[in-house]
Every structure is written in C-alpha cells, then in structure tokens.
C-alpha positions in Angstrom: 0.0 0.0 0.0 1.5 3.4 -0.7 1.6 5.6 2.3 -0.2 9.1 1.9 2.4 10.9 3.2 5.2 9.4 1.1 3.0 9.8 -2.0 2.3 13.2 -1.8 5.8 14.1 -1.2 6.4 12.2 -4.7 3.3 13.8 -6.4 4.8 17.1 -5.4 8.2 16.5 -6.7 6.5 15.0 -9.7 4.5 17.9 -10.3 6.7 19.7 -13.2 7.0 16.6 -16.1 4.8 14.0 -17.7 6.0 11.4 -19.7 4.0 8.8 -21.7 3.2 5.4 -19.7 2.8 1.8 -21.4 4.3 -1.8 -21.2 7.1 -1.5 -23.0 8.5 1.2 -21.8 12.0 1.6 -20.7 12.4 2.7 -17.1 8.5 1.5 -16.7 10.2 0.5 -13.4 12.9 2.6 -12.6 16.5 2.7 -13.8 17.2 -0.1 -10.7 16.6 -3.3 -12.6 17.0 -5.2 -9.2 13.2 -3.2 -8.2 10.0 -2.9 -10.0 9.0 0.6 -8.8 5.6 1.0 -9.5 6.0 4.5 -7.8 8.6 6.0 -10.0 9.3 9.1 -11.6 12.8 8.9 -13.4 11.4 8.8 -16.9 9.1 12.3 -16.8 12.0 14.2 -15.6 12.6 16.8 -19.0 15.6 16.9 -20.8 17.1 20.8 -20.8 21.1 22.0 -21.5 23.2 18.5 -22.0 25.4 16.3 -24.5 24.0 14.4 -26.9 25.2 11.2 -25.2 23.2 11.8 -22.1 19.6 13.1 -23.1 19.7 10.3 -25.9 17.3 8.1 -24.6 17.6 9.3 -21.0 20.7 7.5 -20.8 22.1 10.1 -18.3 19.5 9.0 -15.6 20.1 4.9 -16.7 16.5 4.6 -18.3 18.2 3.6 -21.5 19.8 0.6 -19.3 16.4 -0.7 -17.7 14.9 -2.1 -20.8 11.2 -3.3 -20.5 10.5 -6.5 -18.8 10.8 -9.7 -21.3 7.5 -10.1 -23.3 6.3 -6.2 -22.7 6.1 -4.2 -25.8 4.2 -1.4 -27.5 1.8 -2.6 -30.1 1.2 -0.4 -33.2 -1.3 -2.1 -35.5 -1.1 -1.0 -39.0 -3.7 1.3 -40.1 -4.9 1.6 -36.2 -4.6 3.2 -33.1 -2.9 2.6 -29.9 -2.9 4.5 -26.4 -1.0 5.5 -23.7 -1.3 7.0 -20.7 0.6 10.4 -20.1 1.1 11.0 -16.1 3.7 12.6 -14.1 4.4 9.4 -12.2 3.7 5.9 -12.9 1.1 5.7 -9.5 -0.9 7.9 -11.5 -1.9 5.6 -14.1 -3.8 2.3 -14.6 -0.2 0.2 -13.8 0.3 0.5 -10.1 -2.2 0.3 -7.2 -5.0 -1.1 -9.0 -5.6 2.6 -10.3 -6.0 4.2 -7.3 -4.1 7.0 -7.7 -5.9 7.9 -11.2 -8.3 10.4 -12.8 -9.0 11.6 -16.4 -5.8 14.2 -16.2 -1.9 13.5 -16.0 -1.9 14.5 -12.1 -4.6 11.8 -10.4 -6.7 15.0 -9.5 -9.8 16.8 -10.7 -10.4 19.8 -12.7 -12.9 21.6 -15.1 -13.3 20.7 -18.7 -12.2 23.8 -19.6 -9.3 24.0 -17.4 -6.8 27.3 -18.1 -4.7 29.7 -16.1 -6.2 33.1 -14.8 -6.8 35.6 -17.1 -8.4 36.7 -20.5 -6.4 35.8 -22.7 -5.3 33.0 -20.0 -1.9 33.0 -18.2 0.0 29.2 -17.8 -1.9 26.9 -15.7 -0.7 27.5 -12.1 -2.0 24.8 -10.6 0.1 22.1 -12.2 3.5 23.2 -13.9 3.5 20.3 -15.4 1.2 21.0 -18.1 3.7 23.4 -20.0 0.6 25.3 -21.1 -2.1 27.8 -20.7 -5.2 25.4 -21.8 -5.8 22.6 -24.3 -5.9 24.5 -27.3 -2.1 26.2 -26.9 -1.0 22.4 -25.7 2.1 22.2 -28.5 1.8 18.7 -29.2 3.2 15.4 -29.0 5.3 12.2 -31.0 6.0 9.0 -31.7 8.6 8.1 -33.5 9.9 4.3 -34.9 13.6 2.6 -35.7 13.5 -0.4 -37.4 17.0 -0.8 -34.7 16.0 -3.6 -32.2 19.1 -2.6 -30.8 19.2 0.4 -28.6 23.0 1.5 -29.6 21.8 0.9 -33.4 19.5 4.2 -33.5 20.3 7.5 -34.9 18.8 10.7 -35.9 18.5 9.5 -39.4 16.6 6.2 -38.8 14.2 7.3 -35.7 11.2 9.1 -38.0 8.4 10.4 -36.9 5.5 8.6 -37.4 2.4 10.1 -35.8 2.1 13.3 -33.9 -1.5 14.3 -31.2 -2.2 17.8 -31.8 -3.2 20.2 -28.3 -1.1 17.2 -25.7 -0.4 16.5 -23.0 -4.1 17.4 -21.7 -5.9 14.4 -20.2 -4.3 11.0 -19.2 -5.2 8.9 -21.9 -3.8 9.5 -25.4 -4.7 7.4 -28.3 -2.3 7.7 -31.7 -2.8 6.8 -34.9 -0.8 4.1 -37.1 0.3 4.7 -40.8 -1.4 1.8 -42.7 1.7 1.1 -44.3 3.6 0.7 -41.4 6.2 -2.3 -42.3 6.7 -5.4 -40.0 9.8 -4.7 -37.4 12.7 -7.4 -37.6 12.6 -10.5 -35.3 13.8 -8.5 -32.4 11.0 -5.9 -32.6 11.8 -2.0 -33.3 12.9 0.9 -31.1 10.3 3.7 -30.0 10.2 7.4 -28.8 8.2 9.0 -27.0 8.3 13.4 -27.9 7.0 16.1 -26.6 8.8 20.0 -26.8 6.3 22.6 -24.1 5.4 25.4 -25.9 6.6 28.3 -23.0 4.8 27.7 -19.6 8.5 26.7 -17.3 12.0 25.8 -18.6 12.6 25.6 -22.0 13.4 21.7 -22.5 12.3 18.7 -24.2 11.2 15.2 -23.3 12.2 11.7 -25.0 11.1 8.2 -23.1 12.4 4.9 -25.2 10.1 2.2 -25.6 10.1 -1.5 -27.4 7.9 -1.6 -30.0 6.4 -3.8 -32.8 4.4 -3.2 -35.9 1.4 -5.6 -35.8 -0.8 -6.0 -39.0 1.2 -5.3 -42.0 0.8 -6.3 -44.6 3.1 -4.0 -46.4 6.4 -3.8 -48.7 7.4 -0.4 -48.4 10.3 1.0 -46.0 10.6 4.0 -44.0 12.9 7.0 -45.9 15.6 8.1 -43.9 14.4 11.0 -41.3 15.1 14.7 -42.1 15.5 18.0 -39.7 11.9 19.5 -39.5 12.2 23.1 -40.8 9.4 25.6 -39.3 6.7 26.3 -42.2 3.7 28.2 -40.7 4.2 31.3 -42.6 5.2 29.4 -45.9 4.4 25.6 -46.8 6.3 25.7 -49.7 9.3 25.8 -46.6 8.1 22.2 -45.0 9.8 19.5 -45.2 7.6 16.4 -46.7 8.4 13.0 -46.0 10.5 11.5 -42.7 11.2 14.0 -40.6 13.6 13.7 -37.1 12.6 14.4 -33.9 13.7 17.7 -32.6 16.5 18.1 -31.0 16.5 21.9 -29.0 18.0 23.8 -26.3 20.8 21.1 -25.2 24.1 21.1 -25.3 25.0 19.1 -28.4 22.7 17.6 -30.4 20.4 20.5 -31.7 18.8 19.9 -35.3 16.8 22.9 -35.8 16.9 26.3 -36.8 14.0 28.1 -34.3 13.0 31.6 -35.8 12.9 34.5 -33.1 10.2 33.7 -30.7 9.1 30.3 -31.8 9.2 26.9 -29.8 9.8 23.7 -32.0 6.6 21.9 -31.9 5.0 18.0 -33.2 2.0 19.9 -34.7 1.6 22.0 -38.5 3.6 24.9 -37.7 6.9 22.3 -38.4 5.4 20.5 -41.4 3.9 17.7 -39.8 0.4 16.2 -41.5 -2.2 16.3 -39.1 -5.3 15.2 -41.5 -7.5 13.1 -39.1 -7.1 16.0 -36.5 -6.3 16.2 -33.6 -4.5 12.5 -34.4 -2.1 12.7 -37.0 -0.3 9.7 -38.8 2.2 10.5 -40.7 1.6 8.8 -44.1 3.9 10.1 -46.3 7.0 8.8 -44.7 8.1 6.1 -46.8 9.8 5.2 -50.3 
C-alpha cells in the first residue's frame, strides 16, 4: 500500500513533467533493474542543457539501461490506433495500485473541462506546472517516432522518423495515436520507439524523449521507412516544410540541436513544423516512406 504521506511528497516532486506510460517502456520500473517501482518518476524528468550522449534516450538518468521487462512491448497495428497514458508518475496511471491513484488528467486529480490559467487571454496553468501550457488548445503537441533498430545502440537521428504526432497534448491521461497503414513489419527483435513532446513556453525551455520496445502488428506492407530529415518551421510558408520523414527535434541542449528556431518560436510536433495532421487532432504521418 503506498503511504499518503510518502506519495504526496512524490506527487509534489512530480508535479513539473509528464511522460508517456505503457508496457514497453523503458524505465516502466525505474533505472534499478533489481526493483520494479511502481511508484517511479525517473522517466518524466525533462531533458534541458546537455550532450548528446546523455539526453539520448535518457541515458544520463540509466532509463536507457532498464529495458522493458521480457514479453512487454508497444503494439502499433497498422492502419490503427494505440494508447498510452501520459502521467507525471507511474502511481498515477492504470499500472500501479489497482488505479487508485488515477483520474482523467496527468496529475490523479480533478479539474474543469475547460481547465486554463487566470486571465483573459489565459496565463500558464498555475495549478500544475506540469502542463507546460495555458489550456488545451495552446498544448504544442506530441510524437511518436519508430527505428526499425532492435538494438538500442543501433539508432540514430536518421533512422528514428516520426510517425504520428497528437495535436493540443499533454491534456488528459489517456492518449490514443494513430498508425500509418503502411507501417512495415519490425525485424525479429522488434523496433525501437520514442516518445516526444517540446512545451510550448509555460516553465524551462526543455524537451522530453522516453524509449520504448515496440512492434508493428498487421502489415501487410512492402514499403520502407525514408531516412528521417531535420523539421524546418513552415507556418508562414508551406512551400518551406519538409515532406516526407522527418527527425525528432532536438533543442536547447548542449549538443545535439537539429533545428533552426525563428525569433520567438518553440519547435513543436503539430503543422507549424510541417507535420500532416489530417485526421485531427490524431495525426499519422503517411507520407513517410519510399
């Protein structure tokens, strides 16, 4: 049983990240292999000002050493949908203490429909940093992104694309993404998996990536995934978007930055950085292949 004292300690350390929770998650536990922690917070904490080498993959907190547990992985069926569950700490969702600690938003607690921060036009949400925004509608966005790389150490920039996007998230707990139909099959081993999300304003200017096993369900087809692009920021021109696989984003770390962010702009998963959002507010992104 979690004791209410040392949960709301945790909740209020947790209170500033969210990260995307499912079986196959890497760190679903921890970085301690030797524990199962099913009140954990190591994978929501944001990545902000470091080398390459240690926000790839959260390797600087060990999450990219505590694979999941053998059997668990991330379905995508092709042509689908699949959902998560994006919570600042793993209590918070449907995978420790029978739920308990749940409700319809990220933090286990309650609020209005149209939840916003004070004000007209509304300030950032005060009542949990963790939101990164001031309501639903200015929530920037978030990613998933595939490697057909069973192997962690195997993937790169280039071969991690993008392959569906959730316009206006994080917002409530439970997320559901789309599936390109033509999705291929992963190798034997099954593929790697990110999880992306860049806060548009509202707290520190970081970024978030959570690693997950994954596997392509379904397919039926032939066709490959292109090697992944830098995103290039189009809202004012669509000529200027970059069509096809696109990278994650890379921004405000050490080493490791792929993008060029005009004066005043935040990188974002959403139309403003050329990603196709046609089934809105889901967006698979079908024109990533050759």
């Amino acid at each position: 049983m979690l004791r209410p004292v040392a949960f709301l300690a945790l909740s209020a350390v947790a209170q500033a990240h969210t990260v995307a929770w499912v079986k196959g998650m890497y760190c679903l536990g921890g970085p301690d292999l030797s524990t199962d922690n099913a009140n954990t917070n190591t994978a929501v904490a944001p990545l902000y000002n470091l080398k390459k080498e240690d926000w790839w993959f959260q390797h600087e907190r060990g999450c990219d050493a505590a694979p999941p547990a053998a059997g668990d992985i991330l379905e995508l069926p092709a042509g689908g949908k699949f959902t998560v569950e994006l919570a600042h700490n793993r209590a918070q969702t449907t995978l420790s203490y029978d739920r308990k600690y749940t409700s319809e938003w990220p933090d286990g607690k309650e609020h209005p429909e149209n939840w916003a921060g004070p004000g007209n036009p509304p300030d950032c949400i005060q009542d949990d940093g963790a939101m990164h925004t001031n309501n639903q509608s200015m929530a920037a966005g978030t990613a998933f992104a595939i490697s057909y790389q069973s192997d962690l150490s195997a993937v790169t920039m280039e071969n991690l694309a993008v392959f569906t996007v959730l316009e206006h998230t994080p917002w409530k707990r439970i997320a559901t993404y789309e599936v390109p139909k033509d999705l291929p099959a992963c190798p034997p081993g099954g593929c790697t998996c990110a999880w992306l999300w860049v806060p548009n304003g509202c707290g520190q200017p970081n970024m978030y990536m959570a690693g997950y096993k994954c596997n392509v369900t379904g397919s039926t087809s032939s066709k490959k995934v292109a090697p992944a692009h830098v995103p290039v920021y189009c809202a004012d021109d669509a000529s200027k978007c970059v069509k096809g696989a696109k990278q994650m984003i890379g921004f405000n770390q050490q080493t490791g930055n792929n993008v060029q962010v005009p004066n005043g702009k935040t990188p974002m998963y959403n139309t403003a950085w050329g990603w196709e959002n046609v089934n809105r507010p889901q967006g698979a992104q079908n024109d990533i292949f050759v």
